[in-house]
N, CA, C, O and CB atoms as a CASP TS submission, in Angstrom:
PFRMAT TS
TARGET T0000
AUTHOR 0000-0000-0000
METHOD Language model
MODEL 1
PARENT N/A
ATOM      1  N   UNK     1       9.441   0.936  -1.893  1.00  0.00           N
ATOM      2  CA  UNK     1       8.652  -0.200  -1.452  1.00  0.00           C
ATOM      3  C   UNK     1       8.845  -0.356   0.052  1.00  0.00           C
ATOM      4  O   UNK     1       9.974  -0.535   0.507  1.00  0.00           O
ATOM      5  CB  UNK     1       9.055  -1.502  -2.216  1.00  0.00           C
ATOM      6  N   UNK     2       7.837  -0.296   0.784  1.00  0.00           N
ATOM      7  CA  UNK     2       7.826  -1.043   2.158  1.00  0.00           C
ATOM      8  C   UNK     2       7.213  -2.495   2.262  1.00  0.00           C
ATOM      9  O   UNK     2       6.382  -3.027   1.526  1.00  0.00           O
ATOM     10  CB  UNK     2       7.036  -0.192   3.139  1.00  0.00           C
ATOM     11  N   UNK     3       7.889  -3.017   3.446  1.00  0.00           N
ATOM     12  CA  UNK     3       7.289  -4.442   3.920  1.00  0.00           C
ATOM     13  C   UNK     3       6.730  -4.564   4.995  1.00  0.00           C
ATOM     14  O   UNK     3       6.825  -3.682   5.849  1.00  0.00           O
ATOM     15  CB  UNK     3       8.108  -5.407   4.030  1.00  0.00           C
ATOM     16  N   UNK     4       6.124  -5.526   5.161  1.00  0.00           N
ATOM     17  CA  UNK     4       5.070  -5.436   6.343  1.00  0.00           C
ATOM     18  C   UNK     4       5.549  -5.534   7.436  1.00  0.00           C
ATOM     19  O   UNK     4       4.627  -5.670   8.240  1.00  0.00           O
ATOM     20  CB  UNK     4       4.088  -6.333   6.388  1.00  0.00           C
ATOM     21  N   UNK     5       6.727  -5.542   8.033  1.00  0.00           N
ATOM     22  CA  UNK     5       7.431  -4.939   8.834  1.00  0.00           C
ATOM     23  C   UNK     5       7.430  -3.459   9.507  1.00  0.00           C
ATOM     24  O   UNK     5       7.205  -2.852  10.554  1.00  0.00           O
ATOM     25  CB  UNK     5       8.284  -5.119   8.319  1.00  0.00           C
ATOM     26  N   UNK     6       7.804  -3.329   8.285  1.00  0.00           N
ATOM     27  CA  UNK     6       7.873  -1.678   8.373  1.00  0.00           C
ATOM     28  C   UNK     6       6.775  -0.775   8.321  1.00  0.00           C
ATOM     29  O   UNK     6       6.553   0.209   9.027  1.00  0.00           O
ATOM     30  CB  UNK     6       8.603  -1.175   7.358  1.00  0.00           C
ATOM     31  N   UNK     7       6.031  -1.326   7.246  1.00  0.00           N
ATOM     32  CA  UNK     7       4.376  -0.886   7.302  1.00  0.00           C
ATOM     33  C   UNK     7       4.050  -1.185   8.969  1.00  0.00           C
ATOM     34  O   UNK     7       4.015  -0.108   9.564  1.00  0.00           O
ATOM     35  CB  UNK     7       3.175  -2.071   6.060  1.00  0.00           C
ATOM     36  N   UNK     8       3.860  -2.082   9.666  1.00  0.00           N
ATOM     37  CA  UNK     8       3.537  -2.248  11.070  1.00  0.00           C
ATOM     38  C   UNK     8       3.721  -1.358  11.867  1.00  0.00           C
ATOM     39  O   UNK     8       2.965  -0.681  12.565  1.00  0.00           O
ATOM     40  CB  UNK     8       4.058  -3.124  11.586  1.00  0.00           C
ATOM     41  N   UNK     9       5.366  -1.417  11.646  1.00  0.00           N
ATOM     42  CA  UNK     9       6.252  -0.578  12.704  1.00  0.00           C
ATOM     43  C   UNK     9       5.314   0.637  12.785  1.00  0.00           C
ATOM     44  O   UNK     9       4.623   0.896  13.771  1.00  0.00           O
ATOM     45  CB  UNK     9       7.972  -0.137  12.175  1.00  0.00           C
ATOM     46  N   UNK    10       5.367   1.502  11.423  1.00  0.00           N
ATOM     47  CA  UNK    10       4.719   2.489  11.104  1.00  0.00           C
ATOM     48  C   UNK    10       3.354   2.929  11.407  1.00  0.00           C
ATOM     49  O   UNK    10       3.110   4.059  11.829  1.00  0.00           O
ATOM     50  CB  UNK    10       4.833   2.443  10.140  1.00  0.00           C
ATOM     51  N   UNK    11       2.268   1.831  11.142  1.00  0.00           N
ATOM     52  CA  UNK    11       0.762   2.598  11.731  1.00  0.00           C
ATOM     53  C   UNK    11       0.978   2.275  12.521  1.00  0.00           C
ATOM     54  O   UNK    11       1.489   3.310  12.949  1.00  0.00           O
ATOM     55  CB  UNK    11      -0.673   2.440  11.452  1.00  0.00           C
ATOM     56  N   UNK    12       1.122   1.294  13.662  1.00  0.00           N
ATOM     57  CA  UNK    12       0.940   0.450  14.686  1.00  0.00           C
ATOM     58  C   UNK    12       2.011   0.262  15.987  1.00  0.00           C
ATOM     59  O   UNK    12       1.941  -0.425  17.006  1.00  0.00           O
ATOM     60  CB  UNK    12       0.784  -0.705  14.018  1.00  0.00           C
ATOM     61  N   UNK    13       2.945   1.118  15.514  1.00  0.00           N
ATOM     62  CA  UNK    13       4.090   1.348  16.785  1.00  0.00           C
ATOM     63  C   UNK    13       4.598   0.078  17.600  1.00  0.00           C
ATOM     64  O   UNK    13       5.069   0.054  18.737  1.00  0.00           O
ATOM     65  CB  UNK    13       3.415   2.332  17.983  1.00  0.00           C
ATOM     66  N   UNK    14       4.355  -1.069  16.630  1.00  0.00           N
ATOM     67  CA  UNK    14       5.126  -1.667  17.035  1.00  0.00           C
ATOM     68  C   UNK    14       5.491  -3.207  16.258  1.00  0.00           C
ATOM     69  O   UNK    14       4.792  -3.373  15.258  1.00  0.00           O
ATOM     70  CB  UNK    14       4.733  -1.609  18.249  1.00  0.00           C
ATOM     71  N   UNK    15       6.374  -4.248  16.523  1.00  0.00           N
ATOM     72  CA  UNK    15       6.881  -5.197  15.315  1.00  0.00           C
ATOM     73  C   UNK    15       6.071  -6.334  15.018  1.00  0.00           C
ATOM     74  O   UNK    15       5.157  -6.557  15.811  1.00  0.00           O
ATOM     75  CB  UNK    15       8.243  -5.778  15.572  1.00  0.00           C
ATOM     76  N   UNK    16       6.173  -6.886  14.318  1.00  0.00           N
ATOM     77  CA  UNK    16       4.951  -7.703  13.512  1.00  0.00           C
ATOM     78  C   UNK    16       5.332  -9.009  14.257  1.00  0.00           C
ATOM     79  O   UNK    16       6.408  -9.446  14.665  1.00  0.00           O
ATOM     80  CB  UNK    16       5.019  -7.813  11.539  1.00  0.00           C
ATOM     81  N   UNK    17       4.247  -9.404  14.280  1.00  0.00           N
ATOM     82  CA  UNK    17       3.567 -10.722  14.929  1.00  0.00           C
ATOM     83  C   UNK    17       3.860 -11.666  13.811  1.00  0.00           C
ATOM     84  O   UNK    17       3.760 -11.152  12.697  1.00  0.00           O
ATOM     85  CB  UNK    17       1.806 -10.628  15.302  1.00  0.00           C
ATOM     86  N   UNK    18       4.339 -13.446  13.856  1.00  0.00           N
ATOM     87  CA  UNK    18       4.086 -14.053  12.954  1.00  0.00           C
ATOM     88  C   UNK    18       2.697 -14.076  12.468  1.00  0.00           C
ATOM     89  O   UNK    18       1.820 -13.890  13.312  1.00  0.00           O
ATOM     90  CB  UNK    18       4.533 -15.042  13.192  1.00  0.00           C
ATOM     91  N   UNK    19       2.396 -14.251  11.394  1.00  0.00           N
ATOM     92  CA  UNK    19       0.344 -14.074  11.180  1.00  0.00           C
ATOM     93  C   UNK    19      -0.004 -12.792  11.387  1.00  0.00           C
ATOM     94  O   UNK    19      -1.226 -12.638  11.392  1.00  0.00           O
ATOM     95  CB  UNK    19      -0.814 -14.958  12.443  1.00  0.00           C
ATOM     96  N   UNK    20       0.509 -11.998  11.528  1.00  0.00           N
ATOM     97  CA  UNK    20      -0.196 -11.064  11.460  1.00  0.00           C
ATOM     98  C   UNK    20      -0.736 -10.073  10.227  1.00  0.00           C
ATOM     99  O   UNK    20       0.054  -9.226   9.811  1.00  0.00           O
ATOM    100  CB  UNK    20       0.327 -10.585  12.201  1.00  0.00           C
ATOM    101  N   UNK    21      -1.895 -10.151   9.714  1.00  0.00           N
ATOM    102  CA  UNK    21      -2.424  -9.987   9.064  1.00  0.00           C
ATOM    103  C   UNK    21      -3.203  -7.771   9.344  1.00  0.00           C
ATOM    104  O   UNK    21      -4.183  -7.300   8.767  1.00  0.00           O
ATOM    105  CB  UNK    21      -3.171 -11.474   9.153  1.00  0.00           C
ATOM    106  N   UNK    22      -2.418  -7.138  10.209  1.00  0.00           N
ATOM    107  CA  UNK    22      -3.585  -5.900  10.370  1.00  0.00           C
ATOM    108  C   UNK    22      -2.844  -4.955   9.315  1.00  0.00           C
ATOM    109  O   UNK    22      -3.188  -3.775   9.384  1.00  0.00           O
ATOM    110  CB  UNK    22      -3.798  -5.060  12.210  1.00  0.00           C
ATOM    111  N   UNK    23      -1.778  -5.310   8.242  1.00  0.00           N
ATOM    112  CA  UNK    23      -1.570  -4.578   7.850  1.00  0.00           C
ATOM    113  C   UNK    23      -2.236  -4.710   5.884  1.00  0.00           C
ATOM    114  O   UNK    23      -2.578  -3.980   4.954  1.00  0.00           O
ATOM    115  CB  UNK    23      -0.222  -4.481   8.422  1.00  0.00           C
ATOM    116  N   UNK    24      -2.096  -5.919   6.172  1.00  0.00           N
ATOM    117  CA  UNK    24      -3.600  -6.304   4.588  1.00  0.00           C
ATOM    118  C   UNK    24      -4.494  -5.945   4.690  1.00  0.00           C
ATOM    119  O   UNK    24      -5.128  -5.507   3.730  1.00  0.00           O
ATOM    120  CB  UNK    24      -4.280  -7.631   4.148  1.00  0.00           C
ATOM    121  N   UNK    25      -5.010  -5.974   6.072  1.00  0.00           N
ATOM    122  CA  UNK    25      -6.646  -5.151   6.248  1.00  0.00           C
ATOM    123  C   UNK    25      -6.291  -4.035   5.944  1.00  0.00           C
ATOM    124  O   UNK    25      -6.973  -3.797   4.947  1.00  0.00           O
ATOM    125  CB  UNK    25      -7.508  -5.034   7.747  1.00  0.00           C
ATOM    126  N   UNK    26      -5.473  -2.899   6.196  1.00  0.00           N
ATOM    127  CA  UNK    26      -5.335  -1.904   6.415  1.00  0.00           C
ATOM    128  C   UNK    26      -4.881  -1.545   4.485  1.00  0.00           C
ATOM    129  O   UNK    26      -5.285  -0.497   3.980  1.00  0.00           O
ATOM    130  CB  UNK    26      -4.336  -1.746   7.817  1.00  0.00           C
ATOM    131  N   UNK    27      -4.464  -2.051   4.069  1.00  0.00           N
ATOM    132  CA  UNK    27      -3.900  -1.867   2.117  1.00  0.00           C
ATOM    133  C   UNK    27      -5.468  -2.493   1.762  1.00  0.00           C
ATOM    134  O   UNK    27      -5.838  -2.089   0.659  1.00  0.00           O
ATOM    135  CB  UNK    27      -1.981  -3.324   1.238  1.00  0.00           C
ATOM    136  N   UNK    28      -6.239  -3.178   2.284  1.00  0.00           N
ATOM    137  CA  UNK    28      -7.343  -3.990   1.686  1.00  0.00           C
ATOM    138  C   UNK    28      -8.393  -2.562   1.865  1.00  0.00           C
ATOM    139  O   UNK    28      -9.035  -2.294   0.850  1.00  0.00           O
ATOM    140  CB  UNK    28      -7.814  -5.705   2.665  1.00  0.00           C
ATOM    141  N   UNK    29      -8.582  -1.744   2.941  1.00  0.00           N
ATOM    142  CA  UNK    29      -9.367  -0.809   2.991  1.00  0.00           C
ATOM    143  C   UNK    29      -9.037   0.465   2.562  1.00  0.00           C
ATOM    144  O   UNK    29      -9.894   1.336   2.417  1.00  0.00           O
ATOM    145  CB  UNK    29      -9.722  -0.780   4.014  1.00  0.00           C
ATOM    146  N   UNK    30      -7.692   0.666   2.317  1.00  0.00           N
ATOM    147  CA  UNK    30      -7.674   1.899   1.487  1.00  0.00           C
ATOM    148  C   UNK    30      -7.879   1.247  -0.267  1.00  0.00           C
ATOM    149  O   UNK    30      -8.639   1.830  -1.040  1.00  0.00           O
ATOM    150  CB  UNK    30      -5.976   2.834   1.824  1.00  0.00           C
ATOM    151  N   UNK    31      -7.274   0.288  -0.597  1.00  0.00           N
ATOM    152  CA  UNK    31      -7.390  -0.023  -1.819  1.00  0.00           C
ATOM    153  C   UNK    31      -9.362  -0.182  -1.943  1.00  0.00           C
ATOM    154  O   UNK    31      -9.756  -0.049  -3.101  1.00  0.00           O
ATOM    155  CB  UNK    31      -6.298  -1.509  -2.098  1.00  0.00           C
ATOM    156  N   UNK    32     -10.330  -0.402  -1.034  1.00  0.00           N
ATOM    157  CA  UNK    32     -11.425   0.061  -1.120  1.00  0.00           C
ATOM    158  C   UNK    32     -11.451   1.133  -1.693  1.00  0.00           C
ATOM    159  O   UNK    32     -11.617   1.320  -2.898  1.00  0.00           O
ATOM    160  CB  UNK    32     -11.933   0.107  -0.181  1.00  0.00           C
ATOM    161  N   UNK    33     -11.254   2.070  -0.695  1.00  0.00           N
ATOM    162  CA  UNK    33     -11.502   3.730  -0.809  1.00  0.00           C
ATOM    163  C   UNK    33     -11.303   4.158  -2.117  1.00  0.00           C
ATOM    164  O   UNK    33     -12.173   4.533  -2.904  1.00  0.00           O
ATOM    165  CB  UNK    33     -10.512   4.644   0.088  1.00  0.00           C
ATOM    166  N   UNK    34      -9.519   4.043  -2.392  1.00  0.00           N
ATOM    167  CA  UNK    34      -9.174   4.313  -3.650  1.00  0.00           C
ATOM    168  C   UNK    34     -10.224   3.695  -4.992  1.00  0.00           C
ATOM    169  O   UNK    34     -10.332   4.265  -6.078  1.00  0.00           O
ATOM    170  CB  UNK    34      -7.747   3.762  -3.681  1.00  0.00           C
ATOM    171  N   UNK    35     -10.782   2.682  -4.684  1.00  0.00           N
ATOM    172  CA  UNK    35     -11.873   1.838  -5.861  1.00  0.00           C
ATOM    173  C   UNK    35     -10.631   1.079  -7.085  1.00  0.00           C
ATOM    174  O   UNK    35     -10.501   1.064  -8.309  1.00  0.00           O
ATOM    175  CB  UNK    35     -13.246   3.400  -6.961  1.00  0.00           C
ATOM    176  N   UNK    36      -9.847   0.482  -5.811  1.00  0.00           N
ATOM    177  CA  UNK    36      -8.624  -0.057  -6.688  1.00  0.00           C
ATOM    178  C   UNK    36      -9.043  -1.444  -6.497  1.00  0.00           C
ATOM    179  O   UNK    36      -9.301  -1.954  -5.407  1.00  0.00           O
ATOM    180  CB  UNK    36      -6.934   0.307  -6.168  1.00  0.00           C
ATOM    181  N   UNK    37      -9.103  -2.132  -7.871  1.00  0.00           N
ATOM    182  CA  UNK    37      -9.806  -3.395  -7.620  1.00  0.00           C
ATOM    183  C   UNK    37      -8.898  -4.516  -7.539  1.00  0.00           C
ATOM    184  O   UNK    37      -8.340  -4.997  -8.526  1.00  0.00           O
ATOM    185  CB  UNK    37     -10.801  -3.673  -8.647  1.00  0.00           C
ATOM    186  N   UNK    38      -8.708  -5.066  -5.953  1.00  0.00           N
ATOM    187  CA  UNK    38      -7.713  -6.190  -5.875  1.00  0.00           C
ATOM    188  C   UNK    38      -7.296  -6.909  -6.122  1.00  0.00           C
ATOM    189  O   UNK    38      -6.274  -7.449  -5.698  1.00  0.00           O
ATOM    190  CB  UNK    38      -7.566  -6.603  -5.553  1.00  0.00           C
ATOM    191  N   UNK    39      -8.204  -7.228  -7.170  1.00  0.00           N
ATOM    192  CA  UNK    39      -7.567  -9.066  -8.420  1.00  0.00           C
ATOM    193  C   UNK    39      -6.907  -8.263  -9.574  1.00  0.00           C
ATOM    194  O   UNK    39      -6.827  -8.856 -10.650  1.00  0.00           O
ATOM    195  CB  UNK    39      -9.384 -10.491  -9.510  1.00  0.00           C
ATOM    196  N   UNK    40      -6.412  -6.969  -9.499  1.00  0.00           N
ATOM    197  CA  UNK    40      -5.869  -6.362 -10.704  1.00  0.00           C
ATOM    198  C   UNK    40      -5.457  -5.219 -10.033  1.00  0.00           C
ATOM    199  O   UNK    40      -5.709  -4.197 -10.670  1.00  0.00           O
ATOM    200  CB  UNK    40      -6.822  -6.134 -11.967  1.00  0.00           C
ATOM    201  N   UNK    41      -4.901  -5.038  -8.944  1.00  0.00           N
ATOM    202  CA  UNK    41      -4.487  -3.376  -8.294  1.00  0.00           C
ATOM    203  C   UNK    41      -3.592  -2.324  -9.245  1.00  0.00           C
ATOM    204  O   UNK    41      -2.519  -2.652  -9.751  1.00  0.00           O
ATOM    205  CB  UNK    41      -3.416  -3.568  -6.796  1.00  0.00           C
ATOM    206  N   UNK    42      -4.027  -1.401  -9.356  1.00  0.00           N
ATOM    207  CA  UNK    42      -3.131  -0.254 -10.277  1.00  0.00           C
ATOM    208  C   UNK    42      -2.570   0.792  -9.949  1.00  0.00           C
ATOM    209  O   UNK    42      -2.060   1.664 -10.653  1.00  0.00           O
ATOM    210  CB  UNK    42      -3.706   0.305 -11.149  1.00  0.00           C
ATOM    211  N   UNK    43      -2.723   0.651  -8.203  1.00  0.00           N
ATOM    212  CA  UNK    43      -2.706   1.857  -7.329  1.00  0.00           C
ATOM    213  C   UNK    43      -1.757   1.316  -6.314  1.00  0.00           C
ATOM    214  O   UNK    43      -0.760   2.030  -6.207  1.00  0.00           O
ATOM    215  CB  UNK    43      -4.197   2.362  -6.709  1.00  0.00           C
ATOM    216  N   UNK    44      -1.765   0.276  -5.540  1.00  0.00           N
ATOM    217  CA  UNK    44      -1.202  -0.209  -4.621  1.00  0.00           C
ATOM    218  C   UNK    44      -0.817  -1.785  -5.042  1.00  0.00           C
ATOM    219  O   UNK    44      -1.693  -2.632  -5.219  1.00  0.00           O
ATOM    220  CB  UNK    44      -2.053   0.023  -3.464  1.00  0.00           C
ATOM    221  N   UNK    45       0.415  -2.023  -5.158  1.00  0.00           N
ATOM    222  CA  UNK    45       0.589  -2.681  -6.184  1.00  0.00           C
ATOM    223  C   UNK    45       1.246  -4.233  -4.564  1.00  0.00           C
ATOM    224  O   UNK    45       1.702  -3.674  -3.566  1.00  0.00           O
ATOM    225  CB  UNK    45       1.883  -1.660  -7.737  1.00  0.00           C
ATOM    226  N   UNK    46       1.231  -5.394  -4.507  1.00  0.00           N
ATOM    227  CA  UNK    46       1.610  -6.548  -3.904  1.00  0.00           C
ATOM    228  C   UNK    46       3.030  -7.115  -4.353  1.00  0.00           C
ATOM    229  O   UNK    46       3.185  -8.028  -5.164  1.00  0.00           O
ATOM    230  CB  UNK    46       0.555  -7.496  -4.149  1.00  0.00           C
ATOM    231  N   UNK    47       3.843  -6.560  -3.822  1.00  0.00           N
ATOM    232  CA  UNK    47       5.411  -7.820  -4.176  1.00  0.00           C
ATOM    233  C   UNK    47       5.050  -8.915  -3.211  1.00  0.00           C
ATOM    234  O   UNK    47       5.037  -8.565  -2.030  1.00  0.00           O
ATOM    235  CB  UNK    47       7.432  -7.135  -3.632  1.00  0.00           C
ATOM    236  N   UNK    48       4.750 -10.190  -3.475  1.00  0.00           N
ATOM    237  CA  UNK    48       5.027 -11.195  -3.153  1.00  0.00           C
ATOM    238  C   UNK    48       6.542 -11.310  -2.180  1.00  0.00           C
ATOM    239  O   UNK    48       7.705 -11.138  -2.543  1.00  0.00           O
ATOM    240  CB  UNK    48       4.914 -11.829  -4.363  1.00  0.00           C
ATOM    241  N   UNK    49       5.975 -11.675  -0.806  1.00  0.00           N
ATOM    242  CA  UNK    49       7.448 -12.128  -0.116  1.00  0.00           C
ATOM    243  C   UNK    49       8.117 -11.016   0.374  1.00  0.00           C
ATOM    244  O   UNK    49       9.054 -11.034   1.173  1.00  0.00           O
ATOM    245  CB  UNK    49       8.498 -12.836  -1.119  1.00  0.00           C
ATOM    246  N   UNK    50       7.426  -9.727  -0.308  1.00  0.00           N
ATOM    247  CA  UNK    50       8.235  -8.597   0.052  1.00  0.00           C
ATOM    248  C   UNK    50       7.108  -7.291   0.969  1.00  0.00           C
ATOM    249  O   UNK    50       7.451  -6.743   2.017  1.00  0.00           O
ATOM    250  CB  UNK    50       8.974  -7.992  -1.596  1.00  0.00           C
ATOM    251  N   UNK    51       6.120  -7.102   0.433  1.00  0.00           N
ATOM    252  CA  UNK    51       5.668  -5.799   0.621  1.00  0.00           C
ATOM    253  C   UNK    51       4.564  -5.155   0.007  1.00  0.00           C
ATOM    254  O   UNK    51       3.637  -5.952  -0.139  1.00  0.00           O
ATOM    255  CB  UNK    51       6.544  -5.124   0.391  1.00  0.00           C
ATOM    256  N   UNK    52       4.278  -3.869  -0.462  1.00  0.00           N
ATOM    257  CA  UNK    52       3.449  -3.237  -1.264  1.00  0.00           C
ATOM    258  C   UNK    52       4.677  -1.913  -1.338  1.00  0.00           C
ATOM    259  O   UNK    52       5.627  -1.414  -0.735  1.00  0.00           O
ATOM    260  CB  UNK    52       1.723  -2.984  -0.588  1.00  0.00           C
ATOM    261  N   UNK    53       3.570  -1.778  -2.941  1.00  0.00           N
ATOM    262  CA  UNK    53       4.329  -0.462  -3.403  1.00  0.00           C
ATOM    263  C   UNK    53       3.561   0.683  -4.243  1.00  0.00           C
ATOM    264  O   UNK    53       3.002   0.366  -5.292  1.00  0.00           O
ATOM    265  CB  UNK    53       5.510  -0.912  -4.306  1.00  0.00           C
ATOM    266  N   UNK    54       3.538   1.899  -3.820  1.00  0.00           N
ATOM    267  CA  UNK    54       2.416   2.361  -4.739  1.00  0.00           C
ATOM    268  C   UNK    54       3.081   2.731  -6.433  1.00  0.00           C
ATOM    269  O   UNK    54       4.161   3.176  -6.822  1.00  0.00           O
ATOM    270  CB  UNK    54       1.679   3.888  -3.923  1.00  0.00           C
ATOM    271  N   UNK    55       1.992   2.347  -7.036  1.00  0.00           N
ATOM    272  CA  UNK    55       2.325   2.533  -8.505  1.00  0.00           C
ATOM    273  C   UNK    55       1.403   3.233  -8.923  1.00  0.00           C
ATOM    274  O   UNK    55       0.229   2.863  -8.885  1.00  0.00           O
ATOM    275  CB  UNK    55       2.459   1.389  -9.350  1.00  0.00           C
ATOM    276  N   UNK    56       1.899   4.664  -9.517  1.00  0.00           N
ATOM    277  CA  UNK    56       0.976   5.799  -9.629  1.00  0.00           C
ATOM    278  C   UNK    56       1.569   6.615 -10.610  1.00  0.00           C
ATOM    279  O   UNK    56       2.664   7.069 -10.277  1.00  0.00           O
ATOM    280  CB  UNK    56       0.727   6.568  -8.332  1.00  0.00           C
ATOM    281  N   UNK    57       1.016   7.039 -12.106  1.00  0.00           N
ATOM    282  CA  UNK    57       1.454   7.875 -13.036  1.00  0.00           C
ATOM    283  C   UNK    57       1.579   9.410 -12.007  1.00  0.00           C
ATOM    284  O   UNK    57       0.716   9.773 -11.207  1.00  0.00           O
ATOM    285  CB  UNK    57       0.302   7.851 -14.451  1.00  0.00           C
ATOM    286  N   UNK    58       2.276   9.796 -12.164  1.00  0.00           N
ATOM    287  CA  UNK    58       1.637  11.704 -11.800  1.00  0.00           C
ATOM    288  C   UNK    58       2.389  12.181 -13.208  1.00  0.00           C
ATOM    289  O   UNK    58       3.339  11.854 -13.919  1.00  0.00           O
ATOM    290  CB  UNK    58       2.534  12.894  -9.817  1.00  0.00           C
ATOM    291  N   UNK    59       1.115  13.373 -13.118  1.00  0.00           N
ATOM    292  CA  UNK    59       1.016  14.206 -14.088  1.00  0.00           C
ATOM    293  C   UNK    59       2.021  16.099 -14.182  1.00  0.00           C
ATOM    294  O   UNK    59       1.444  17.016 -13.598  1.00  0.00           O
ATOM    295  CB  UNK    59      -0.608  14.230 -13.990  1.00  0.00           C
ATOM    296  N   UNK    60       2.364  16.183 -14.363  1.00  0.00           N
ATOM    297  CA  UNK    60       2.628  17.878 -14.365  1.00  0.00           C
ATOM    298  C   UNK    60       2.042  18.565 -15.175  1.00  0.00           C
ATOM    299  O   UNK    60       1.977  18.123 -16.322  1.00  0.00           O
ATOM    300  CB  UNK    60       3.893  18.344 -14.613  1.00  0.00           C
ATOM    301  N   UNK    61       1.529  19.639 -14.924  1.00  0.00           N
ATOM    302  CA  UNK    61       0.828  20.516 -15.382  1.00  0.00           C
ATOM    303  C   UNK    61       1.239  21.675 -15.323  1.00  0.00           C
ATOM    304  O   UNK    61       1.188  22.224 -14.222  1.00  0.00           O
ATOM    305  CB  UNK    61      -0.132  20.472 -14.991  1.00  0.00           C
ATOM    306  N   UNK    62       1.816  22.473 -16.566  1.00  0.00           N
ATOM    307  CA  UNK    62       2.448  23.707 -16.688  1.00  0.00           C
ATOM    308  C   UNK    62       1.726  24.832 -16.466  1.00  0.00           C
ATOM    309  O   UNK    62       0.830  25.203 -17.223  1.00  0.00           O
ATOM    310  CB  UNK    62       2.956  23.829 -17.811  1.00  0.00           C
ATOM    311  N   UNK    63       2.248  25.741 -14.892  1.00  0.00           N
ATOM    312  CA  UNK    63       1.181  26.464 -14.709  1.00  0.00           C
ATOM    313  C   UNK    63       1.447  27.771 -15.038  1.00  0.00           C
ATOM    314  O   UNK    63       1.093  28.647 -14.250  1.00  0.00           O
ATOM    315  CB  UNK    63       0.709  26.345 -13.501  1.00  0.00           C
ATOM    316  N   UNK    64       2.022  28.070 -16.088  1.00  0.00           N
ATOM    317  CA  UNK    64       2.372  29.415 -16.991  1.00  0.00           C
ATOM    318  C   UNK    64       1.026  29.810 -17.619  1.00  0.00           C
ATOM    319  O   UNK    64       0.365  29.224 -18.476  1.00  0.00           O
ATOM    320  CB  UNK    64       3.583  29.129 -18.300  1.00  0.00           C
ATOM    321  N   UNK    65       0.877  30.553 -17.198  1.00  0.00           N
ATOM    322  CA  UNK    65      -0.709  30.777 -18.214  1.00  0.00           C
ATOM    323  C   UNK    65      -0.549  32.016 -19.308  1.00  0.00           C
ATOM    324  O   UNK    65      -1.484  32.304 -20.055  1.00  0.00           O
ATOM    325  CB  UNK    65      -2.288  31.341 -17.034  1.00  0.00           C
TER
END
């Protein structure tokens, strides 16, 4: 899990502003892309107070043929 701290730090090179909001835009437009629907996310998931976290089955696929 990252927090929006760190998410900041990370695209944006540098530390978060009180209010600052460019890193929800930024989870709000990939969770677009992805077609992850925000009143129910299954992909990019919201901790309250804390962050985002991605929540994602992966699969393996045995490639012995």
């Amino acid at each position: 899990m990252l927090n929006r701290d760190q998410l900041t730090e990370m695209i944006q090179g540098r530390e978060a502003e009180p209010y600052d909001r460019a890193v929800d835009v930024q989870v709000s437009r990939l969770r677009q892309r992805l077609r992850d629907d925000s009143r129910e996310p299954q992909l990019i998931k919201t901790v309250r107070g804390e962050g985002y976290v991605l929540a994602s089955t992966i699969e393996l696929r045995n490639s012995c043929a």
